[in-house]
C-alpha positions as CSV (number, residue, x, y, z in Angstrom):
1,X,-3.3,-4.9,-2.1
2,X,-0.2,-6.6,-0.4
3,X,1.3,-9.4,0.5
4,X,3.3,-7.7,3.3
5,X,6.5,-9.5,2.1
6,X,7.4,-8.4,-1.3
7,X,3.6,-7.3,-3.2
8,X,2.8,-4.2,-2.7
9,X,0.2,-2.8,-5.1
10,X,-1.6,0.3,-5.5
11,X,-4.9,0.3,-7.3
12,X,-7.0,2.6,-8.8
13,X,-10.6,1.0,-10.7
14,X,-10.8,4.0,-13.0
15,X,-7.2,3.0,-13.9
16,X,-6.4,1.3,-17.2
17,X,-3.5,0.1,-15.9
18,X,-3.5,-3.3,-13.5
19,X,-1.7,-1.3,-10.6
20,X,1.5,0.4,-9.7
21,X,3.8,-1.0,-7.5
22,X,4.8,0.4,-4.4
23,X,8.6,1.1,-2.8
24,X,8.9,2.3,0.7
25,X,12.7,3.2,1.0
26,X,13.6,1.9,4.3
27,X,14.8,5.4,5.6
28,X,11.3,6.0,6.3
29,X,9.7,2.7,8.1
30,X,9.7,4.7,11.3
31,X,7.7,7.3,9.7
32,X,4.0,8.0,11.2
33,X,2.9,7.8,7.6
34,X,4.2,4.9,6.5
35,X,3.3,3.0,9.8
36,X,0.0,4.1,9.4
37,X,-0.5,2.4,6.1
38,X,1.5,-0.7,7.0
39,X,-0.9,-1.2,9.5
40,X,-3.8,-0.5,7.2
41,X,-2.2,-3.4,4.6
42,X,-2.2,-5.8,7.6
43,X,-5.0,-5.7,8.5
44,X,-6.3,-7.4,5.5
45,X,-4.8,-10.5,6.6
46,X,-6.7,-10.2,9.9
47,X,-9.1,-12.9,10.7
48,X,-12.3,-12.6,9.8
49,X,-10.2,-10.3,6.6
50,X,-11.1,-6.8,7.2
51,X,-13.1,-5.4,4.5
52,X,-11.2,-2.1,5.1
53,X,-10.5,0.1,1.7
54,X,-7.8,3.0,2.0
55,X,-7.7,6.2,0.4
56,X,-4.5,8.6,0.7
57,X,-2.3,10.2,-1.8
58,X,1.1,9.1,-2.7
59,X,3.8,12.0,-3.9
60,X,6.5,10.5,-5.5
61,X,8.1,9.8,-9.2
62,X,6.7,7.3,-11.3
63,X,9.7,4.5,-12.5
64,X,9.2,2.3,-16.2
């Protein structure tokens, strides 16, 4: 889920847990990856709202 300005929220429905928030260092904006999923997020906003639902796997470190 995004907002594509500030919320950016992972989700997991088997999770406990409301969501995990998401932090793209800027470094990588130009990153296949990362464009790839930005474009993903925006298309939500799309009109008609896509119904679009993405799975991928994140490896990073987890921050309290």
């Amino acid at each position: 889920m995004s907002d594509l300005i500030e919320y950016t929220l992972l989700v997991d429905n088997d999770c406990p847990a409301r969501g995990i928030s998401l932090w793209i260092p800027h470094e990588l904006d130009d990153s296949t990856d990362v464009r790839v999923l930005r474009s993903e997020l925006r298309s939500q906003w799309a009109i008609p709202p896509s119904n679009t639902q993405v799975s991928a796997v994140f490896d990073g470190t987890f921050l309290a």
